[in-house]
C-alpha positions as CSV (number, residue, x, y, z in Angstrom):
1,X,0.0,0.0,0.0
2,X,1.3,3.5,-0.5
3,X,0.5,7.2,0.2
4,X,-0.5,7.7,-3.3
5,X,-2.5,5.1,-4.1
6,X,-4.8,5.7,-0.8
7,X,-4.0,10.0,-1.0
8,X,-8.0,10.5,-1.6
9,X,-9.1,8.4,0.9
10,X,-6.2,9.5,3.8
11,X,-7.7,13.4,2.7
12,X,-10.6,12.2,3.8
13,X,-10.4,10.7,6.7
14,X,-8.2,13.9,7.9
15,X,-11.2,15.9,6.8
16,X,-13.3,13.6,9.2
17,X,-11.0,14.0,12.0
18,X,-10.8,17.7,11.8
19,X,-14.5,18.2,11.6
20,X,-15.4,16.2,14.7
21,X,-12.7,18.4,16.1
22,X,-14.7,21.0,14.7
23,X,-17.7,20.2,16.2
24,X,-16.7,18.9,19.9
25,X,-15.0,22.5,20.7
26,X,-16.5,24.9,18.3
27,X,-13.6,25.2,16.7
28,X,-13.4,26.3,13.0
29,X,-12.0,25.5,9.5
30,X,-8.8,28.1,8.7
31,X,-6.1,28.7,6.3
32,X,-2.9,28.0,6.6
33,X,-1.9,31.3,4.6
34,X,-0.3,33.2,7.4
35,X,-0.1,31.4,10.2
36,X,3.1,29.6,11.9
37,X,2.2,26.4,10.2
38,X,1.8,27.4,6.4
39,X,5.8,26.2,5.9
40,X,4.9,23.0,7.9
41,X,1.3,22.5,6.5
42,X,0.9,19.6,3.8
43,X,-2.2,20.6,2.8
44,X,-4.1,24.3,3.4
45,X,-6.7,23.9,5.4
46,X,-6.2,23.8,9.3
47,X,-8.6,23.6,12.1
48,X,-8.6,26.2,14.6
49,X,-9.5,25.1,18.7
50,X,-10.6,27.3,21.4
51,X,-8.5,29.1,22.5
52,X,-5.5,29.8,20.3
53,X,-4.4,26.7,19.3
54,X,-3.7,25.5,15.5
55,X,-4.5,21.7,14.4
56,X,-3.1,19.8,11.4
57,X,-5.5,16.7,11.5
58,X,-5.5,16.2,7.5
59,X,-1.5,16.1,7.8
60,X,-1.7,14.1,11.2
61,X,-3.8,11.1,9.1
62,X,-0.8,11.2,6.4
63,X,1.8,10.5,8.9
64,X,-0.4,8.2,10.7
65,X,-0.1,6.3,7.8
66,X,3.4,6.7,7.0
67,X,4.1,6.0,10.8
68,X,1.4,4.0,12.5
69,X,0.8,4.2,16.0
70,X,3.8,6.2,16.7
71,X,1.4,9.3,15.2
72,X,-1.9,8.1,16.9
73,X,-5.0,9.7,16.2
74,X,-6.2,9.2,19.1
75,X,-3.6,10.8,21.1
76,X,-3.7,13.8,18.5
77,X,-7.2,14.3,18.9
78,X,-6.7,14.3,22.9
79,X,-4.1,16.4,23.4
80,X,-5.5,18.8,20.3
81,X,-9.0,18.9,22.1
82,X,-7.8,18.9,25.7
83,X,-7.6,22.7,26.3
């Protein structure tokens, strides 16, 4: 399996991710255009938690993949949503 074959599918997933982030701390959908993650970004589109705090989760479920537990989702999404 590679990145490239499954790249639709892992975008989607971080999509998922982010948007549950999303909704369990009324977070947002951002750019990364500007912020001190647009050199480190894979893709544009961040999520932004309550209170200042910037989240990568499309980029997290790449190297998730790349990785495997070593980047956990889970632990992303508890310390992300922890504040």
């Amino acid at each position: 399996m590679t990145e490239e074959r499954f790249a639709e599918t892992l975008f989607g997933f971080g999509c998922y991710v982010g948007e549950v982030m999303v909704r369990q701390t009324g977070g947002s959908w951002t750019s990364s255009a500007g912020t001190a993650l647009e050199a480190y970004a894979s893709f544009p589109l961040l999520v932004s938690l309550p209170p200042d705090n910037l989240s990568n989760p499309i980029g997290k479920v790449f190297k998730a993949f790349r990785n495997g537990d070593a980047d956990s989702i889970v632990q992303f999404y508890r310390v992300m949503t922890s504040a």
